[in-house]
C-alpha positions as CSV (number, residue, x, y, z in Angstrom):
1,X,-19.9,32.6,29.7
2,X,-17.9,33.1,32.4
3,X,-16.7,29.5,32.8
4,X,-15.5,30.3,29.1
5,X,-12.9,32.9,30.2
6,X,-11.9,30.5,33.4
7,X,-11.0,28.0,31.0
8,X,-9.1,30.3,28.8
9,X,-7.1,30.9,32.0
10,X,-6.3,27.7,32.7
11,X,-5.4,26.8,29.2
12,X,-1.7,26.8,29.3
13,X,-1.8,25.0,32.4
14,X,-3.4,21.9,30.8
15,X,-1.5,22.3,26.9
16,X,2.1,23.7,28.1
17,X,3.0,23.2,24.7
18,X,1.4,26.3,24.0
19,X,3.3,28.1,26.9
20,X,5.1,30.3,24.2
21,X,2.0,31.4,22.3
22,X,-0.8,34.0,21.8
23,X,-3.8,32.6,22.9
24,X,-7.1,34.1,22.2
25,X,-10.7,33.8,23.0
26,X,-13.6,33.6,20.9
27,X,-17.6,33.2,21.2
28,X,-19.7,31.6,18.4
29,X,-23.4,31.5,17.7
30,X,-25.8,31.7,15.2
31,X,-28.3,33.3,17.6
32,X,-26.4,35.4,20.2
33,X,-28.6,36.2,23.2
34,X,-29.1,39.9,24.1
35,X,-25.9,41.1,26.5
36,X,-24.1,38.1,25.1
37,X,-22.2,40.4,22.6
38,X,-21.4,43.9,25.3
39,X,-19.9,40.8,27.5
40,X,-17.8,39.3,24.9
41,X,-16.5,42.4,24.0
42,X,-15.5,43.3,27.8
43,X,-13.8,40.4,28.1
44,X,-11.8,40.8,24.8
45,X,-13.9,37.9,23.3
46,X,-13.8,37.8,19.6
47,X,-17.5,37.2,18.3
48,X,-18.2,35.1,15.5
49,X,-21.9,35.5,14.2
50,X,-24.2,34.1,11.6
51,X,-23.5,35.9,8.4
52,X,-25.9,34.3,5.4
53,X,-24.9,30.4,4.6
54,X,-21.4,31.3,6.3
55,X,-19.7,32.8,9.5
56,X,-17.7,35.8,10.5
57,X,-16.0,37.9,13.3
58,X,-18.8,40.8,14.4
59,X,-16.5,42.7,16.5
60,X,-16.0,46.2,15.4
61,X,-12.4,47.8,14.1
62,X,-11.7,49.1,17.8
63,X,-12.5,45.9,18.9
64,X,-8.3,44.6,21.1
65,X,-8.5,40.7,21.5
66,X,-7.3,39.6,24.9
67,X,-3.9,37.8,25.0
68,X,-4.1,34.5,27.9
């Protein structure tokens, strides 16, 4: 996980035609490991869980995105 938020780092670095841009982070699974989520959310990590036959963001309405 967090060789996911060295990569975020890095990523204007590597696609400077994003220079100019928000970027955010997410995290995706259909089974999320225990800590998995409390981590995410300290890192400012959207979380995207299983949510029947679909997907959605299962961060809470406090939840602030970090901007790389």
């Amino acid at each position: 996980m967090r060789e996911h938020t060295e990569r975020l780092k890095m990523f204007k670095q590597f696609f400077p035609e994003y220079a100019d841009k928000k970027v955010v982070g997410a995290v995706a699974g259909i089974v999320i490991d225990e800590g998995v989520d409390k981590f995410a959310y300290r890192e400012g990590l959207f979380l995207i869980g299983q949510s029947g036959e679909s997907v959605k963001i299962i961060n809470d309405k406090k939840f602030k995105p970090k901007i790389w």
